[in-house]
C-alpha positions as CSV (number, residue, x, y, z in Angstrom):
1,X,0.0,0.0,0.0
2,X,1.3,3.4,-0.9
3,X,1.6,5.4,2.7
4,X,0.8,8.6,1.0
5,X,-2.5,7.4,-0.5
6,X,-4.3,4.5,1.8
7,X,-6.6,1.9,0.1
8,X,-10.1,3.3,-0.4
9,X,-11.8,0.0,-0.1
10,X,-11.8,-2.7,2.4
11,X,-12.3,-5.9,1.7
12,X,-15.8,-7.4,3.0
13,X,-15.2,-10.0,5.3
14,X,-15.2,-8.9,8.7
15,X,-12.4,-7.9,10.4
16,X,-11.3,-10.5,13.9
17,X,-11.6,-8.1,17.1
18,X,-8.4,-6.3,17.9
19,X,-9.2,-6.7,21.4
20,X,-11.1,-10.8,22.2
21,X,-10.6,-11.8,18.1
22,X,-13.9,-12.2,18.3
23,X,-16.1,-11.8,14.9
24,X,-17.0,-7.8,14.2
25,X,-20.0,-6.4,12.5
26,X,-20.5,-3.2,11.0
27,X,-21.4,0.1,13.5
28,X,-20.9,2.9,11.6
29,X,-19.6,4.1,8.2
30,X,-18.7,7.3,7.3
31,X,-17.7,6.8,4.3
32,X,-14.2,7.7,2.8
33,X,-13.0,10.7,4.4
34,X,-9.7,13.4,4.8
35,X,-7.8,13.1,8.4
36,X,-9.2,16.0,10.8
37,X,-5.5,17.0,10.7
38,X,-3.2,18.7,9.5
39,X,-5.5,21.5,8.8
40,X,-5.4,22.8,5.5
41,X,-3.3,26.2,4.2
42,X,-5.6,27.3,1.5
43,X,-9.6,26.0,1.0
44,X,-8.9,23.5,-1.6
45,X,-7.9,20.0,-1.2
46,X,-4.1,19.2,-1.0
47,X,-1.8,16.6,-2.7
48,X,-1.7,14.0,-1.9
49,X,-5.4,13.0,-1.6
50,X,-5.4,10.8,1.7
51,X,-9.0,10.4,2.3
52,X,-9.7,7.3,3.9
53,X,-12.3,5.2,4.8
54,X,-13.7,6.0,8.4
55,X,-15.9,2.5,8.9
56,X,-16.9,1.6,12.8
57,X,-16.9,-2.2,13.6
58,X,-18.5,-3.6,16.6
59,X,-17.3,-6.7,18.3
60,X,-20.4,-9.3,18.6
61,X,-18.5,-10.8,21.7
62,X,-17.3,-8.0,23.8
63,X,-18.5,-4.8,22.4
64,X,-15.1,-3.3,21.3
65,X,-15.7,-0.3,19.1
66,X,-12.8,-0.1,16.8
67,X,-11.8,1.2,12.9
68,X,-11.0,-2.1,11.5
69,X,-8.4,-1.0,8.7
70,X,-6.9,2.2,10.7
71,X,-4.7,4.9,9.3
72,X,-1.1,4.0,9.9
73,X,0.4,6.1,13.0
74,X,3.5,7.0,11.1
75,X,1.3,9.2,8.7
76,X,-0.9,11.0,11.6
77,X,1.6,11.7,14.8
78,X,5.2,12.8,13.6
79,X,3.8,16.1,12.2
80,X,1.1,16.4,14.5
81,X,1.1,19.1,16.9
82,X,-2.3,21.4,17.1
83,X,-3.6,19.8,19.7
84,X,-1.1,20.5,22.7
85,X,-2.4,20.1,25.8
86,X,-1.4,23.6,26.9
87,X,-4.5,25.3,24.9
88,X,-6.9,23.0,26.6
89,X,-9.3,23.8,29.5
90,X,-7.9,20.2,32.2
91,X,-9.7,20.6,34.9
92,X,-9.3,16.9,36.1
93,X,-5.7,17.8,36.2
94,X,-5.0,18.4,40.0
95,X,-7.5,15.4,41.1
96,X,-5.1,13.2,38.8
97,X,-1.3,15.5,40.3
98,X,-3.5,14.3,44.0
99,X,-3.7,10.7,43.0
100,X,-0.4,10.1,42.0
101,X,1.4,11.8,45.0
102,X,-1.1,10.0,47.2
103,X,0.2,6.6,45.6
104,X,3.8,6.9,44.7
105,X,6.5,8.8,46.3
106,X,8.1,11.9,45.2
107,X,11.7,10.5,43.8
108,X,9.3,7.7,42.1
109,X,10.6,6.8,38.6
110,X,7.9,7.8,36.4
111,X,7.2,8.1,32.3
112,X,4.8,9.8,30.2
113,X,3.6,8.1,27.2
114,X,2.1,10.3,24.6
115,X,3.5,13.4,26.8
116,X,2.5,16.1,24.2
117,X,4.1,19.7,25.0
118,X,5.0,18.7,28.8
119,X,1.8,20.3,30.2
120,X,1.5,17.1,32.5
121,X,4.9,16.2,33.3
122,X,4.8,20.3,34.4
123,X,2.4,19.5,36.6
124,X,4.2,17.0,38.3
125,X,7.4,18.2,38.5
126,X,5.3,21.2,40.3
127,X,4.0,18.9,42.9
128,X,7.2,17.6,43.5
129,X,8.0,14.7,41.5
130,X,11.6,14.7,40.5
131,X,12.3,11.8,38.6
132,X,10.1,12.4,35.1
133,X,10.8,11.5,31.8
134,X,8.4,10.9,28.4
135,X,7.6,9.8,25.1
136,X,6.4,11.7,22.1
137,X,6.0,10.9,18.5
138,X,5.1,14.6,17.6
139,X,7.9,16.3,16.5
140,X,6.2,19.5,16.7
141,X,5.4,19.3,20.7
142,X,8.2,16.4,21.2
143,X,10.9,19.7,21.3
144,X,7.9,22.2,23.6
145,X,8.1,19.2,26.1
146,X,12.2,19.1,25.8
147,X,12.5,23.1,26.0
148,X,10.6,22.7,29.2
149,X,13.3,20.6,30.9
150,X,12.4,17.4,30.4
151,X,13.8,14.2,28.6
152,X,11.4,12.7,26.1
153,X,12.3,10.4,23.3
154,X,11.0,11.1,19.9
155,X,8.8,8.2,18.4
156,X,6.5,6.1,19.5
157,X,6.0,3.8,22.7
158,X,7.5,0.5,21.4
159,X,9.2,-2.5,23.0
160,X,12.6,-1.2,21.4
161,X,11.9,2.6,22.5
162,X,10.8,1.1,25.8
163,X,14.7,-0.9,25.8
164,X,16.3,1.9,25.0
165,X,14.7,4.4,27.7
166,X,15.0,1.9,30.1
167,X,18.6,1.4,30.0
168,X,19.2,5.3,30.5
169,X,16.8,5.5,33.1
170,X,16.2,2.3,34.4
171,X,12.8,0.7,35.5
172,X,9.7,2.7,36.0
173,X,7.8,2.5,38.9
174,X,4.4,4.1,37.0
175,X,3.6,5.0,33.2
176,X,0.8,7.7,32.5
177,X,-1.3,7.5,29.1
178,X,-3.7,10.1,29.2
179,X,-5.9,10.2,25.7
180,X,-2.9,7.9,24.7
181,X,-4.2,4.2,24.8
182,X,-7.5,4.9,22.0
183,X,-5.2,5.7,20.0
184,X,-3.1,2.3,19.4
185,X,-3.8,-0.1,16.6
186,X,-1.8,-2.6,18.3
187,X,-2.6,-3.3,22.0
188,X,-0.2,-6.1,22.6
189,X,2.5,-4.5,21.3
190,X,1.2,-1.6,24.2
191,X,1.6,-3.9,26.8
192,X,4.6,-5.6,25.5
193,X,6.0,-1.8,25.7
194,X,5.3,-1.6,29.4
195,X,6.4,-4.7,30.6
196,X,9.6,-3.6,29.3
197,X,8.9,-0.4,30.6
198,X,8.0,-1.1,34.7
199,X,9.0,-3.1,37.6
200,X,7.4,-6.1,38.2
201,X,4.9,-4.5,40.3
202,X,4.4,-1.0,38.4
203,X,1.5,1.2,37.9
204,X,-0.1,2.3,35.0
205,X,-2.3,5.7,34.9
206,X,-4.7,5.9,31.9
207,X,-7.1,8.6,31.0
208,X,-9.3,8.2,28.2
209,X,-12.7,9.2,26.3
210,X,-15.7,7.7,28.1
211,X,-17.4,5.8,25.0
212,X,-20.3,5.2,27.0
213,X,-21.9,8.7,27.6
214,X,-21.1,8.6,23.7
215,X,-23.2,5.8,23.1
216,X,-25.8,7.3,25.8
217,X,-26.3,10.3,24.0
218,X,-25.7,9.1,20.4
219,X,-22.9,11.7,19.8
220,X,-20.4,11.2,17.3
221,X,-17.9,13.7,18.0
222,X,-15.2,11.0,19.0
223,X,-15.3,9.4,15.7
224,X,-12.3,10.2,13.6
225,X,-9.2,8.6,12.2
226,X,-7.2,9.2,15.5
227,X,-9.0,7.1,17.8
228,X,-9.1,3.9,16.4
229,X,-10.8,2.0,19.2
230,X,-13.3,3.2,21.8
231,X,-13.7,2.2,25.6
232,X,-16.5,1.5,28.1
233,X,-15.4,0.6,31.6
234,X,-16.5,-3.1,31.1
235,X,-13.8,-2.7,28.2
236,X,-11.2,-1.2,30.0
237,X,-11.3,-3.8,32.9
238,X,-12.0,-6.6,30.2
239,X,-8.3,-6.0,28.7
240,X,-6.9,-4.7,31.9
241,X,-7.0,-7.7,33.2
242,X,-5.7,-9.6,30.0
243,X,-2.6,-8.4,29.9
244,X,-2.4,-8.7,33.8
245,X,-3.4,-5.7,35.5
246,X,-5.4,-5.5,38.6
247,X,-7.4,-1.5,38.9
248,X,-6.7,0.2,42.3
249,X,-8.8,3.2,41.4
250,X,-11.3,4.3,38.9
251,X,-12.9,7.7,38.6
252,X,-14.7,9.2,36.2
253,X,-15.1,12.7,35.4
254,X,-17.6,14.8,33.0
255,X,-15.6,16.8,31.6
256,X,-14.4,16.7,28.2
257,X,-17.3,14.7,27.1
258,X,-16.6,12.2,29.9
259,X,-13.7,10.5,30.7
260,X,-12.1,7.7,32.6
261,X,-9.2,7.7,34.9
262,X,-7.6,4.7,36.0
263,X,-4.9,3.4,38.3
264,X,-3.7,0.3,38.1
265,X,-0.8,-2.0,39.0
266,X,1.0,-5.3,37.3
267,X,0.1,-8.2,38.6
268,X,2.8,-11.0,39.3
269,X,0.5,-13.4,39.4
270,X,-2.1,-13.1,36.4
271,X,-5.5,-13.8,36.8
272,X,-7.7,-16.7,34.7
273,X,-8.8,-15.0,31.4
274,X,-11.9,-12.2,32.4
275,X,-15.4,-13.0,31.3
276,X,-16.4,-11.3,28.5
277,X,-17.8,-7.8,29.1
278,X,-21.8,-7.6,28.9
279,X,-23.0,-5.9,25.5
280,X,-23.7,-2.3,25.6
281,X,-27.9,-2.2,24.6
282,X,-27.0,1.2,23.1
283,X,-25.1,-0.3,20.5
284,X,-27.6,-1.4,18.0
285,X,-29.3,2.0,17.4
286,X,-26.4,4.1,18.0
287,X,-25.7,5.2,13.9
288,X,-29.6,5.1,13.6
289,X,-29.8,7.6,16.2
290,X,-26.7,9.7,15.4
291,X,-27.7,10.1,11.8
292,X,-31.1,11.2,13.1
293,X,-29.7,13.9,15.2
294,X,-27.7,15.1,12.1
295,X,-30.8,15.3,10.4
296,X,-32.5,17.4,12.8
297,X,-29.5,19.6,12.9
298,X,-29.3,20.4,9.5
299,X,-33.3,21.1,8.9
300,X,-32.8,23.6,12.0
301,X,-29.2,25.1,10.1
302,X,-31.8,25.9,7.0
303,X,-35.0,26.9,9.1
304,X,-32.4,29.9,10.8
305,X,-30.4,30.5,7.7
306,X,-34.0,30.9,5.5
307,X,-34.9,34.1,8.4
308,X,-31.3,35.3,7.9
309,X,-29.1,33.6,10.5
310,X,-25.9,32.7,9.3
311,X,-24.3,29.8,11.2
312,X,-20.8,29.5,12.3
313,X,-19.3,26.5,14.1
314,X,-17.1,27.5,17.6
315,X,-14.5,24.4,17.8
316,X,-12.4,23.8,15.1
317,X,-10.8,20.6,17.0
318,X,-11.4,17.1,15.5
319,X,-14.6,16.7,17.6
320,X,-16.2,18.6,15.3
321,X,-15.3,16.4,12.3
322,X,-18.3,14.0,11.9
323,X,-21.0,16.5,11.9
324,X,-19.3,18.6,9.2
325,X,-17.6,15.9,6.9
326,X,-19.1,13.1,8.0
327,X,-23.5,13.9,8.2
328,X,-22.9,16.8,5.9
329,X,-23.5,20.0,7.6
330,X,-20.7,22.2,6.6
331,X,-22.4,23.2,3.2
332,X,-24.7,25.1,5.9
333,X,-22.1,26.6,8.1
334,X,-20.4,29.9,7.1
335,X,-17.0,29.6,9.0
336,X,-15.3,28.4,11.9
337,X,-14.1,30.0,15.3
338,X,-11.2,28.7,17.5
339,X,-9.0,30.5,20.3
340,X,-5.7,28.7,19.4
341,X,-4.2,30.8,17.1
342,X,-2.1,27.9,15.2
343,X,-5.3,27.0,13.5
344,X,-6.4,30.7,12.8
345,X,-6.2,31.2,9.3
346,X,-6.2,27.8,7.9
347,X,-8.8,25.9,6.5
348,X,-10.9,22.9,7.9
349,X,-9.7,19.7,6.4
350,X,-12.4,17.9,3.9
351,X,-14.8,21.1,3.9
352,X,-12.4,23.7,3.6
353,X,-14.1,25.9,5.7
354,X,-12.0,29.1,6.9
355,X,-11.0,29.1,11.2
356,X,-10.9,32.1,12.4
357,X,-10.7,34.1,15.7
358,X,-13.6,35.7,17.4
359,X,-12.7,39.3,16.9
360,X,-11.6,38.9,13.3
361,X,-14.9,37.0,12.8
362,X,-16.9,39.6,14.0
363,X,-14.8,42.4,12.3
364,X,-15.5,40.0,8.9
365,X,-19.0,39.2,9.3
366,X,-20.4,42.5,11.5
367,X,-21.2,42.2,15.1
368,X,-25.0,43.1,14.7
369,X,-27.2,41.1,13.1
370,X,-28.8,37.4,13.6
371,X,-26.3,34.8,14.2
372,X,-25.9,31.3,15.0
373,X,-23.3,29.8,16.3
374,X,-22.8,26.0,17.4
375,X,-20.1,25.2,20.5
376,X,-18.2,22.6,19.5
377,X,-16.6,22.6,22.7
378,X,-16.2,20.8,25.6
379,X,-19.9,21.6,27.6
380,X,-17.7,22.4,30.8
381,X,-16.4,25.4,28.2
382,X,-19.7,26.6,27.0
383,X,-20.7,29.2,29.3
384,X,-17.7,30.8,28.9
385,X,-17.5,30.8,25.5
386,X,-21.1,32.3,25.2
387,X,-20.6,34.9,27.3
388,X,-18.1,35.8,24.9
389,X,-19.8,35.6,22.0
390,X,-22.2,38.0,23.4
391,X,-19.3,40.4,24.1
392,X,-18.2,40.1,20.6
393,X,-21.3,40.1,18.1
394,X,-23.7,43.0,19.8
395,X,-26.7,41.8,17.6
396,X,-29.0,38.9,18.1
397,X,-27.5,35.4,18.7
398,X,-28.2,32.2,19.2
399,X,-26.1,29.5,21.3
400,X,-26.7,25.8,20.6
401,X,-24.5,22.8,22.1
402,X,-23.5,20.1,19.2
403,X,-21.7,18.0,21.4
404,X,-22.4,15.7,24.1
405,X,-23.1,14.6,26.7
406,X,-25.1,17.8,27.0
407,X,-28.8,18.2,25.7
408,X,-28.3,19.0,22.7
409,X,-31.8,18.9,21.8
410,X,-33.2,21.2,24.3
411,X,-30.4,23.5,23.4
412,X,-31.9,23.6,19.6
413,X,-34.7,25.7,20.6
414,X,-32.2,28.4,22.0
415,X,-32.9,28.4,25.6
416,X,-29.7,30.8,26.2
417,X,-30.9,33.5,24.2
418,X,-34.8,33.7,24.7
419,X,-35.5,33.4,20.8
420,X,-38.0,30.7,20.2
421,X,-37.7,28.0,17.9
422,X,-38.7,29.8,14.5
423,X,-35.9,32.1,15.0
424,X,-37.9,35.6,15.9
């Protein structure tokens, strides 16, 4: 297969479960679509064309959400970089600094995989760990992390990386993956990293998207080409304890969509094989459901746009990438806001739409007027961000959540703004 232009079709048989080998069956298909990164320098499509097909399998056995025929990793993280944690709103951040002080000491050995820009390790050393090292494919926030004091090697978490680090540094005594471990094709070879990587009686720390209040509220805002595999907690313990794990803590948090946090430690002496995780019910209508939320969405986007509102997405991250490439909707939207001023000025990858920031936006488009604008952001994020707005645009808007797990049907009507549902 050429790297720079993956296979548009997949065969039909069914892909074996990356997680039990069980047999798969189809969940959702998107249909062939352009990574939701690197965002584009001018509207118009660039060469080479590396759209790919974004298909959803389900596992009939355990209930493992995964992309069966992923992008490779090499072509997505290397020259990734947008999405440093630095820009991002973490409030779970000093519950997860608490935890780990509470169950490791200070001069413990610990690693980052997937470390990003530092922003973690930063917190840590803050709190007093001493002993802090990580690993980062990105060469963009790889060197952010490194200017910040700390060593990380550049590349990915593998058993030779995981040799090689060892031997400088010795042993760990805890690995953190947070929004790391969705992200991995190959899960044995994960695990195969970190038994390289920790004592005989190490911890791991994972944090990672909660697919369940996805599935709850149908939302689709965690399918793109970087997560290729989707977790529940009945997952999560399910190949946890696989691979030898027993869980000391888990906590789960709203933010962010909903996440989980877990602490766990190696095992010496394995358990029998789990039992298989019970079925989510949620499953079999989720793509039924979150096509017929995309439908409503886009009759209300015409309904405003016929009495004059022009729309405008606020979130150019990849959350917002299956409701404007993937249902359709960005034919209906007139541009993009985002406060991270690397994607400001570039172009939304697959629609082409322009990003902008909120002042130039309103100095572009007027600050009076009707407007609608969707927050594509985290709901934690939303007040803010409409209070903003309403700093910024003087006329008459309208506020409306697109992501979950808030109601995003309630907020169609326009609750915030006291204009009713025709738009008057």
């Amino acid at each position: 297969m050429n790297p720079d232009r993956p296979e548009k079709r997949r065969p039909e048989e069914p892909r074996p479960c990356r997680l039990c080998g069980g047999e798969t069956a189809l969940f959702l298909d998107l249909g062939l679509q352009w990574p939701s990164e690197p965002l584009w320098p001018e509207p118009v499509p660039p060469v080479p064309d590396r759209r790919h097909p974004l298909r959803l399998d389900a596992c009939r056995l355990c209930g493992f959400v995964q992309i069966p025929d992923p992008l490779s990793p090499e072509l997505i993280y290397p020259d990734a970089g947008l999405e440093m944690t630095s820009w991002k709103n973490l409030p779970q951040t000093g519950w997860q600094v608490d935890l780990l002080k509470r169950e490791s000491p200070l001069d413990a050995n610990l690693v980052e995989i997937g470390c990003n820009d530092g922003h973690f390790l930063a917190a840590l050393r803050d709190a007093g760990f001493s002993r802090l090292a990580g690993i980062e494919p990105s060469r963009v926030s790889g060197p952010l992390a490194r200017g910040k004091g700390f060593e990380v090697r550049e590349g990915f978490a593998t058993p030779a990386a995981a040799k090689e680090l060892v031997e400088v540094r010795g042993k760990f005594d805890l690995a953190a993956a947070k929004h790391v471990f969705g992200h991995i094709p190959d899960l044995p070879g994960f695990f195969s990293c970190l038994d390289t990587l920790l004592t005989p009686k190490g911890k791991l720390f994972l944090e990672i998207p909660d697919f369940s209040v996805a599935l709850a509220a149908a939302d689709c805002s965690l399918i793109y080409e970087e997560l290729v595999g989707h977790f529940t907690s009945d997952t999560l313990r399910f190949i946890l304890a696989h691979f030898g794990y027993t869980i000391l803590i888990e906590q789960k948090f709203p933010c962010n969509g909903g996440l989980i946090e877990i602490l766990a430690r190696r095992s010496p002496n394995p358990p029998h094989p789990p039992p298989f995780p019970a079925i989510p019910a949620a499953l079999a209508d989720f793509s039924g459901r979150a096509r017929d939320y995309a439908g409503r969405l886009g009759d209300r986007l015409e309904s405003f746009q016929s009495r004059g509102w022009p729309a405008f997405f606020f979130g150019a991250g990849m959350r917002s990438a299956a409701l404007l490439n993937g249902f359709g909707l960005a034919p209906k939207i007139t541009a993009l806001l985002d406060d991270n001023p690397a994607k400001q000025g570039r172009y939304y990858p697959g629609c082409g739409l322009p990003i902008l920031a909120p002042e130039a936006a309103a100095e572009k488009y007027g600050a009076g007027g009707k407007k609608l604008f969707l927050l594509a952001v985290s709901n934690e994020n939303e007040e803010k961000v409409v209070q903003r707005i309403k700093r910024l645009f003087a006329g008459e808007v309208l506020c409306a959540s697109v992501l979950g797990p808030g109601d995003r049907e309630k907020e169609l009507a326009g609750p915030r703004s006291g204009i009713d549902e025709e738009g008057h």
